[in-house]
C-alpha positions as CSV (number, residue, x, y, z in Angstrom):
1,X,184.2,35.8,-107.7
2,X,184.1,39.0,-110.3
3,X,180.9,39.4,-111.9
4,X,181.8,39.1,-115.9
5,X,180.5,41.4,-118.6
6,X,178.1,38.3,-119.4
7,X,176.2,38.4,-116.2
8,X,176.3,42.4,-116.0
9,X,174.6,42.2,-119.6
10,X,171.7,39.7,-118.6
11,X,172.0,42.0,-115.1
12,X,170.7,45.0,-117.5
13,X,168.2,42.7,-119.4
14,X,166.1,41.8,-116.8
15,X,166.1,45.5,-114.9
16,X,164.9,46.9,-118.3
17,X,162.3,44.0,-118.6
18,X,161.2,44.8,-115.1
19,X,160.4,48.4,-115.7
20,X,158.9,47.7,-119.0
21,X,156.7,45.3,-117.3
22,X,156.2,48.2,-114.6
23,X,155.7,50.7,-116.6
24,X,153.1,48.5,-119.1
25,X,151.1,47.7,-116.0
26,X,150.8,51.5,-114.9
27,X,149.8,52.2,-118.4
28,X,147.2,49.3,-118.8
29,X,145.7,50.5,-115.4
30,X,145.5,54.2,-116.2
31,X,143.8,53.1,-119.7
32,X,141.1,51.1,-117.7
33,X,140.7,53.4,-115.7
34,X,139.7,56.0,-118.3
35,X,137.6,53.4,-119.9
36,X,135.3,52.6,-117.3
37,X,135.1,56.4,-116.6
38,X,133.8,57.1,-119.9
39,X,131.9,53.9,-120.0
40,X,129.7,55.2,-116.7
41,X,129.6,58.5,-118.4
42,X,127.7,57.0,-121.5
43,X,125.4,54.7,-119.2
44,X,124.2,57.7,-117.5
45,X,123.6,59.2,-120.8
46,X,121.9,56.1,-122.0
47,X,119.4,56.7,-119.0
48,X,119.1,60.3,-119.8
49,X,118.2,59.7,-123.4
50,X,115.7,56.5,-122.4
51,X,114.3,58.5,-119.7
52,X,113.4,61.7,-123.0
53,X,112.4,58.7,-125.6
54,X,109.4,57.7,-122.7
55,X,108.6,61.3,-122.4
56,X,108.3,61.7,-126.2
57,X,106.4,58.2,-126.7
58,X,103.7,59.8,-124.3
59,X,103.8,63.1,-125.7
60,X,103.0,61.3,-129.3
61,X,100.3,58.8,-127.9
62,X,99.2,62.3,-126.6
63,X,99.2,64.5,-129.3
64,X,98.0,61.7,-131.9
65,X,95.0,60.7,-130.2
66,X,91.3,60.9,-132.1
67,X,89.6,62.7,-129.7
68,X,92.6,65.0,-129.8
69,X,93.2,65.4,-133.3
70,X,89.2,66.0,-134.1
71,X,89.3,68.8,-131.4
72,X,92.1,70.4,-133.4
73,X,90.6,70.0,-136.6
74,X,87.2,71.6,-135.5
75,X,88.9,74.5,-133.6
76,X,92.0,75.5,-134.8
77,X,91.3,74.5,-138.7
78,X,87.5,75.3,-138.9
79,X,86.7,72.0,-140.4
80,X,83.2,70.3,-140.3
81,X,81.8,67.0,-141.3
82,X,80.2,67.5,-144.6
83,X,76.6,67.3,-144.8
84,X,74.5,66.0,-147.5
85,X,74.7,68.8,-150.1
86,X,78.0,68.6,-150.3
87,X,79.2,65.3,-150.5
88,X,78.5,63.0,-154.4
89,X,78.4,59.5,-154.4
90,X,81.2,58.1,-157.2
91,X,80.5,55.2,-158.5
């Protein structure tokens, strides 16, 4: 039996559908691949950056404390409490 140019057509068809579908796959693969490399890549950064936000919530509760902020207002601004003399009642 001679193969006619029908078959040899739908022959053609489905090698080119193959290697679309090969090449698609290798393509889709090599994208998720990427992906989930530059997803781990932001996680770590997203620990990175959580990890300096703690630091700087401590390093405000530190630096805004009373005790702390009175210390630096006596000693590094020379402020006092006002006494009597100078202080006049508004009413």
């Amino acid at each position: 039996m001679k193969p006619t140019p029908v078959s040899w057509f739908v022959l053609v068809i489905e090698v080119v559908v193959v290697l679309m579908t090969t090449f698609g796959i290798v393509s889709v693969t090599y994208n998720t691949r990427t992906q989930f490399s530059e997803l781990e890549r932001l996680r770590s950064q997203y620990q990175l950056l959580l990890e300096d936000w703690g630091r700087l919530i401590l390093e405000e509760s530190a630096f805004s404390s009373p005790s702390r902020v009175e210390r630096v207002a006596r000693e590094e601004l020379g402020m006092v409490l006002p006494d009597n003399a100078n202080t006049v009642e508004i009413e």
